[in-house]
C-alpha positions in Angstrom: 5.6 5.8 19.1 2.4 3.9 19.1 1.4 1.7 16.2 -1.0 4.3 14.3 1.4 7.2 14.8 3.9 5.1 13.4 1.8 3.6 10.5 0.7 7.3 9.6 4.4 7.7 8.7 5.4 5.5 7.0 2.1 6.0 5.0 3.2 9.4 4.2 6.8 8.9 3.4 5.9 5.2 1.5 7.2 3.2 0.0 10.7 5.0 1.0 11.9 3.9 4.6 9.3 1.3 5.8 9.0 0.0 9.4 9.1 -3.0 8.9 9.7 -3.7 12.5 5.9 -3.7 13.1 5.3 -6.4 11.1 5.3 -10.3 12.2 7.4 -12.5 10.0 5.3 -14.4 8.7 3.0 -11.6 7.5 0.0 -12.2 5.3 -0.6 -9.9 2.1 -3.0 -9.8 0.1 -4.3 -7.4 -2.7 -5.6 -7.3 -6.0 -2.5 -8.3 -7.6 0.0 -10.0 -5.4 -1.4 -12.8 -2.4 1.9 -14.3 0.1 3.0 -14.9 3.6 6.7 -13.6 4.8 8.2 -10.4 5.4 10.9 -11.4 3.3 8.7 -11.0 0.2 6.5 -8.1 1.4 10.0 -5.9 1.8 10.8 -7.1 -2.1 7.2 -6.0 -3.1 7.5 -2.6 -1.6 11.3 -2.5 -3.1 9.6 -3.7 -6.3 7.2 -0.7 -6.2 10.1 2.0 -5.0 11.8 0.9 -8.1 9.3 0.5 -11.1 6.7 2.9 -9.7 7.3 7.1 -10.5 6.5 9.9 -8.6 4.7 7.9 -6.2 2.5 9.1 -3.7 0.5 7.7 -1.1 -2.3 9.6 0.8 -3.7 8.6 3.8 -7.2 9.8 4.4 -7.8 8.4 7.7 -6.7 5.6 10.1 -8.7 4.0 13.1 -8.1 1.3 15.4 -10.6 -1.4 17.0 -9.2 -3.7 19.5 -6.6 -5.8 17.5 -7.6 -4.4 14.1 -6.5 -0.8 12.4 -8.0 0.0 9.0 -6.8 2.8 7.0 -8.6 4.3 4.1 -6.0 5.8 1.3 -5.2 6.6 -2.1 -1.7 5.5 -4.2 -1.4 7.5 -7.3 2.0 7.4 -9.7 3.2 8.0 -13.1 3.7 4.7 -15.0 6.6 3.7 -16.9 5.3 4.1 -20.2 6.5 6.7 -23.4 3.5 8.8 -22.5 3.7 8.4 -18.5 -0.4 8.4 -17.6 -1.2 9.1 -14.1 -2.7 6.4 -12.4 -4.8 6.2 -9.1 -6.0 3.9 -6.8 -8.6 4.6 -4.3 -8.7 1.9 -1.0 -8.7 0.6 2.5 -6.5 -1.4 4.5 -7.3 -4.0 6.7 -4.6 -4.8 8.9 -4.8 -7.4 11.9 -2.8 -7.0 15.0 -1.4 -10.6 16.6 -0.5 -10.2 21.0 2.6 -9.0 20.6 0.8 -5.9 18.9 2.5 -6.8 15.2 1.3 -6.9 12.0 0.0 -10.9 11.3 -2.4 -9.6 8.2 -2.5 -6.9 5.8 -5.3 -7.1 3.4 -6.2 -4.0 0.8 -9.5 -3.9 -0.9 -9.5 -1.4 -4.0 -12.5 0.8 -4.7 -12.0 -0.1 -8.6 -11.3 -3.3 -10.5 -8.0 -4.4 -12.6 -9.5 -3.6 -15.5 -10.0 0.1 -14.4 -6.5 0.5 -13.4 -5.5 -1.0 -16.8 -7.8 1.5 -18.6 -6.0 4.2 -17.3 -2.6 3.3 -18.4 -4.3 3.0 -21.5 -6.4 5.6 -22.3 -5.0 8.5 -19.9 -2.6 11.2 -20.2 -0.2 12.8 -17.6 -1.1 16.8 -17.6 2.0 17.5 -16.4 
C-alpha cells in the first residue's frame, strides 16, 4: 500500500489504529495547539485525543502528493466534554514532508479558523443531537 492510500485510511478510521509506521522518529508536529519532535509524543497526542475527544470524526476532503510533499485538506469535528456537549469543528490542511526513506519527517496543520473561534464554539454552541 502506497503512502496516500495508506494515509487516506488512517484519515478515515482516526484517531483509532494509526500507522504509525510511516512516520520518522523524530517527527516534527506542529499545530495550533501543540508544537514537538518524536513519535513518542505524537502517539500520546493522538491517544490524548482518542481519549478526551467524543464522537470524533475526521473527514478527508482530498489528498495530493508533489515530489516529497503530500498535503491533505480535512475537517475534525467532535462533541466536547462538557454538561451541554457542543459540536465543535475544524476546518484545515495538512502539510506533511516526506524524508528518502519515504517517511513522515514533518507534519504541519494550518486551521481555517483561529483559537478563539474554536473556543467560541464550546461556548456559545449547542449539540442538536
Amino acid at each position: 500500500m502506497d503512502i496516500l492510500e495508506t494515509l487516506k485510511a488512517d484519515y478515515q478510521r482516526f484517531p483509532v489504529n494509526q500507522t504509525y509506521s510511516i512516520y520518522a522518529k523524530d517527527v516534527y508536529f506542529q499545530d495550533a495547539v501543540f508544537k514537538f519532535r518524536g513519535l513518542e509524543i505524537y502517539k500520546w497526542m493522538i491517544k490524548f485525543i482518542q481519549t478526551f475527544f467524543l464522537n470524533l470524526k475526521m473527514d478527508l476532503h482530498n489528498i495530493q502528493q508533489q515530489e516529497n510533499t503530500i498535503k491533505t485538506e480535512w475537517t475534525l469535528s467532535w462533541d466536547a466534554a462538557l454538561p451541554w456537549k457542543p459540536r465543535i469543528s475544524i476546518s484545515g490542511w495538512s502539510e506533511l514532508r516526506l524524508n528518502n526513506e519515504g517517511l513522515i519527517i514533518s507534519h504541519i496543520d494550518y486551521w481555517h479558523c483561529s483559537q478563539l473561534d474554536v473556543l467560541k464554539q464550546h461556548l456559545f454552541s449547542r449539540n442538536k443531537g
